[in-house]
N, C-alpha and C positions, 0 to 999 in steps of 0.2 A: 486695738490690734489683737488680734487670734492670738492664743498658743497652746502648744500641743496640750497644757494644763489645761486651760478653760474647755478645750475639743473634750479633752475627753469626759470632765465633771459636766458639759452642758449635753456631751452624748448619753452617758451611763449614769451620770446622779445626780440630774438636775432639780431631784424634791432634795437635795442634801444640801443647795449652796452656802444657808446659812451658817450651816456646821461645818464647813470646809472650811469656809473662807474665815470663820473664827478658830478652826485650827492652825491654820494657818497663820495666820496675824501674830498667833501666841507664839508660833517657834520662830517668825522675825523677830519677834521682840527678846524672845529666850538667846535667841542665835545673833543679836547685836548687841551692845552697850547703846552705838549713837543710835540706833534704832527706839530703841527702849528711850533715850536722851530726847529722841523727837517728841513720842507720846508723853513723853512726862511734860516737857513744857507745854505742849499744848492742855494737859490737864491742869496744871498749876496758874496755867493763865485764866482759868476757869475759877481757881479756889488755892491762893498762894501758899495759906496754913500746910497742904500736904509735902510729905516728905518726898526728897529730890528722888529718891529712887524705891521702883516697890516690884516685888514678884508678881508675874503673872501665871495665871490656871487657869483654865476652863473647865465649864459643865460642871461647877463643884456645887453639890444640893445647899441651900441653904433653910432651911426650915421649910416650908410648904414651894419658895421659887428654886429655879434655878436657874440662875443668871447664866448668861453665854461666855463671861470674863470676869475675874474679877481680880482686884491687885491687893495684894499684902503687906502690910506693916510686920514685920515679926507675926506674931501671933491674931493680930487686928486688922480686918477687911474694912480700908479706904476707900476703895474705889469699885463699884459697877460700870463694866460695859454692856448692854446690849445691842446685840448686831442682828438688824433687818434690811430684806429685799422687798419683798410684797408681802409678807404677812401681817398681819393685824398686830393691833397689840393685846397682850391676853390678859386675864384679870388681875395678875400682878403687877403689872406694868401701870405705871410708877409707883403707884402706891405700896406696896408690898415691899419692893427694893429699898424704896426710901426708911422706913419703917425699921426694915434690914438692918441699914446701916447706923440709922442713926440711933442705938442700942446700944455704941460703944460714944464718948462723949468725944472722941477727938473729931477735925474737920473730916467730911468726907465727900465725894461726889461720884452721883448717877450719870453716865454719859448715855446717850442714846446713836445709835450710827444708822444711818436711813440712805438708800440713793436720792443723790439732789433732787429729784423731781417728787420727790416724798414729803420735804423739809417743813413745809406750811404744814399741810393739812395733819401731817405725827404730831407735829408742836400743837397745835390745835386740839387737838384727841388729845394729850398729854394735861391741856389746860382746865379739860371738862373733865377730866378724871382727880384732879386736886381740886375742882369746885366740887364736885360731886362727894369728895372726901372728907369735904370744911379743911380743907390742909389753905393755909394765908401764905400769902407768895411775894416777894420781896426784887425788885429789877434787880438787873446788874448789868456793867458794861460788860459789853460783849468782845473777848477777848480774838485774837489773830486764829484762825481754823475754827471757829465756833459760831453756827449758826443763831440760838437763843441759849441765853442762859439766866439762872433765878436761883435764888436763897427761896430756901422754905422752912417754917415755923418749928418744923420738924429738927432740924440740923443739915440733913444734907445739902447740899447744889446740887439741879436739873441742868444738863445743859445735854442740848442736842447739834449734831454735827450730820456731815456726810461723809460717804467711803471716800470719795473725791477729797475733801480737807483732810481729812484724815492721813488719807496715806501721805500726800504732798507735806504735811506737817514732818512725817518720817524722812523722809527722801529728801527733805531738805537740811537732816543733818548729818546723811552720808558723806563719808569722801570717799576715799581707796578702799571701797567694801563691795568688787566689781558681784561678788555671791550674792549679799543682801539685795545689792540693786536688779540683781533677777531675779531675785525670790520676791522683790515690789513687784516688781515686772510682772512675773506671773499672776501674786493676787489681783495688781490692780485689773490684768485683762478679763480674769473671771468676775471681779466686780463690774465691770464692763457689758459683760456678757450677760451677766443677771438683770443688770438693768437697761438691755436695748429691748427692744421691739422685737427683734428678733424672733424665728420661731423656735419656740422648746420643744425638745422633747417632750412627749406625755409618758408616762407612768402608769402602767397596765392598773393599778389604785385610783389614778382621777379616773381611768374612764369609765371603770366600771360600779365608780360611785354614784350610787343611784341618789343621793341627796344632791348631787347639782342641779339635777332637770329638775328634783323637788323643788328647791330652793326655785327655782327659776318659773315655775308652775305656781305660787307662790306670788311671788312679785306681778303677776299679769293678773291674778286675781285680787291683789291690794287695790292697783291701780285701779283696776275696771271700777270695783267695790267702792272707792273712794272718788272717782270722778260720777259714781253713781248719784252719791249722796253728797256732794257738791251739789248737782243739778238741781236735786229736789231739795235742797238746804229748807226746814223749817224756820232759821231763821230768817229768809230773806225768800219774799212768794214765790217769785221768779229761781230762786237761786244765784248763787253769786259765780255760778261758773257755767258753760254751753255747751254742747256738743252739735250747734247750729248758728249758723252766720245768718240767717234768712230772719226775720221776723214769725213768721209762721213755722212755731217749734217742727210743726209734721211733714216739713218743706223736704222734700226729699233732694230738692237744688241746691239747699244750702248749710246739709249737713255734712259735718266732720268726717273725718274717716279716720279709721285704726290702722296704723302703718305697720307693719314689719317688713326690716333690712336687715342685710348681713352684721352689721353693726348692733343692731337697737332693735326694743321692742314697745311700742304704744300705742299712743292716739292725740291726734290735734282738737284741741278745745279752745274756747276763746272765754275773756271777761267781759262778759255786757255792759258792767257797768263803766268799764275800762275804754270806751266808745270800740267794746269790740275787738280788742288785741286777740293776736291768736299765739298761740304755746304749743309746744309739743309734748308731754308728759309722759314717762317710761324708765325704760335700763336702756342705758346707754354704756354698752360696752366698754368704749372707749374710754369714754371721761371716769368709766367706775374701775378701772385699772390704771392709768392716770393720776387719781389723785385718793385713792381707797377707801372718800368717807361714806361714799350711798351708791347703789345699784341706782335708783331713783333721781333723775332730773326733770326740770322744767325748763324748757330753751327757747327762745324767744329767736326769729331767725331776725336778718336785716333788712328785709322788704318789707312790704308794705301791711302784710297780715303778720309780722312779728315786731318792729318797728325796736328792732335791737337797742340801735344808739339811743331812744328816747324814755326805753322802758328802763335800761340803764343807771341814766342820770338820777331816778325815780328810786330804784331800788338801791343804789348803790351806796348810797347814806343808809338809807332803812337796814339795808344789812347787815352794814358794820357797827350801827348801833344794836344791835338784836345775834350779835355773832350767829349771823348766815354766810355760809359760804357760797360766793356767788363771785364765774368768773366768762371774760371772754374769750373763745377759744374757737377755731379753724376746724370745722367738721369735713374739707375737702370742697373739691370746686362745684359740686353742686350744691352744697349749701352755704358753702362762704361763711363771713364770720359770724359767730351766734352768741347771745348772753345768756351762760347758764346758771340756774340756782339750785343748791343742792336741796333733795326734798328726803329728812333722814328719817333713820327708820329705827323707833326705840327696838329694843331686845329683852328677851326672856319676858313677851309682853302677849296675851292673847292675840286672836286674830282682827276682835273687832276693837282693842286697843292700837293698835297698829293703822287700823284704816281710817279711825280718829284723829290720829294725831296726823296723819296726809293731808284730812280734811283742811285740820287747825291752819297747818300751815300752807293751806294754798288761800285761806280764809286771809290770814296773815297779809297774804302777798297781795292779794285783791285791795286790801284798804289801800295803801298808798298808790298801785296802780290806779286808782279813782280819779286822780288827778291827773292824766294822761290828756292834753288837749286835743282837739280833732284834728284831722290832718287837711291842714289846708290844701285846696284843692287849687294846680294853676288853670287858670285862664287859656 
């Protein structure tokens, strides 16, 4: 549901949301007790040790971060919120909070808040960044409003949530607070609004930021680069990857072609050794706003030159032993359903380390497609 709140933040300050709507959250919780009584229990189901009740602030610096939220003990910072829509997470994020917090020896916990449709691949990103840290991670059950949560070796608790649980956590311990429940009202519809499809506003800042077309000018030259040298792979005579269906590499009948749509930008290749599967590889708009971890997929359609459900069954263990992310998803009625696997792209990395590590991992994806049977033909 619209309201004049969300109209006007998604007319006039839609690069602001995240700072809105964490100002916001802060003067519900200031401006209620049960309000404040919801967010506690939901953090306390998280990490029981914290106290029943703590001050909230925002945007307070904390040594090199500065977290979006953070609650007070007297003098001693318990608890980090961070509140995202579609931005990444930055180099703080988790590491640096955690770090933060657990400086003072009592319990503490990092909450993370992401729109639902976030929830996997943040938690994900959150996972590679305490391996990548050596930070050792600890399960925990997973309390009422809390998507994942963990003990780390550190002291603190991770857990991540959505604006969706989040608020409903508060709202469910409203009664006769007809203000607060329209001050939810409001948040939740500009959380709402941040997170549909909808179209935004642009910001005279994105459009005449010349590093998006960089960026994007970029990405067409990895791919090219890296489907190049696939082809020609020294280790393998032939290469392990095609830009030709025909036997005769110079067949001009049954070479690939480089697509560009409204959506995406790439090119269809297939794996030889794969009796031939064919893939799409590129930016895929869609699925790289969606789910934020790569501009870059591989997607396998459901006919007969992508053979989705079979490629599937193949990768779909390999992946989740190998943490790939790889999912199926509805690209609309001419393409119907398709299996995609994310193809990631390290950072702060050269250009020809970048189209290495493409290679690796389409090298990767080839070995178990090898075992792909041929498609029986009927009678």
């Amino acid at each position: 549901m619209n309201t004049v709140f969300s109209h006007i933040i998604q007319k006039s300050f839609s690069n602001q949301y995240e700072n809105i709507a964490t100002d916001a959250l802060a003067f519900i919780l200031n401006s209620s007790e049960s309000a404040k009584h919801g967010l506690m229990k939901l953090l306390r189901g998280i990490n029981s040790d914290l106290p029943g009740n703590l001050q909230f602030c925002t945007q307070q610096t904390e040594g090199e971060a500065r977290p979006d939220m953070r609650g007070d003990d007297g003098m001693v910072t318990r608890v980090f919120i961070e509140n995202k829509f579609w931005a990444g997470l930055t180099e703080n994020q988790p590491v640096t909070y955690l770090k933060r917090l657990a400086e003072h020896p009592q319990s503490s916990v990092l909450l993370m808040v992401v729109p639902a449709a976030r929830e996997s691949t943040v938690w994900r990103e959150l996972m590679r960044s305490l391996a990548e840290s050596n930070i050792s991670i600890s399960n925990r059950e997973n309390s009422v409003g809390v998507f994942r949560s963990l003990g780390t070796n550190l002291g603190p608790a991770l857990a991540l949530t959505s604006w969706a649980r989040l608020l409903s956590a508060i709202e469910a311990e409203l009664e006769e607070e007809p203000d607060t429940k329209n001050d939810l009202k409001q948040l939740r519809s500009l959380c709402d609004s941040a997170d549909s499809h909808a179209f935004q506003p642009m910001s005279r800042i994105e459009v005449t930021d010349q590093r998006t077309p960089a960026l994007l000018l970029q990405l067409s030259e990895i791919v090219q680069e890296a489907v190049d040298l696939a082809v020609s792979d020294t280790s393998n005579k032939k290469g392990f990857l095609s830009t030709n269906t025909s036997k005769e590499e110079n067949s001009k009948k049954g070479r690939l072609t480089q697509t560009h749509t409204w959506s995406s930008i790439g090119r269809y290749v297939c794996f030889p050794e794969a009796q031939s599967v064919g893939a799409w590889i590129g930016t895929d708009f869609q699925l790289w706003k969606e789910h934020g971890l790569t501009p870059l997929w591989l997607i396998f359609n459901e006919w007969e030159f992508g053979r989705a459900p079979e490629v599937r069954s193949l990768l779909d263990p390999w992946a989740t032993r190998n943490n790939v992310f790889a999912i199926n998803h509805y690209l609309g009625s001419k393409d119907g359903n398709v299996y995609a696997v994310a193809i990631e792209l390290p950072t702060g990395e050269e250009k020809d380390q970048v189209v290495r590590s493409v290679v690796n991992q389409l090298r990767n994806i080839a070995e178990p497609l090898a075992k792909l049977p041929p498609i029986q033909k009927t009678k």
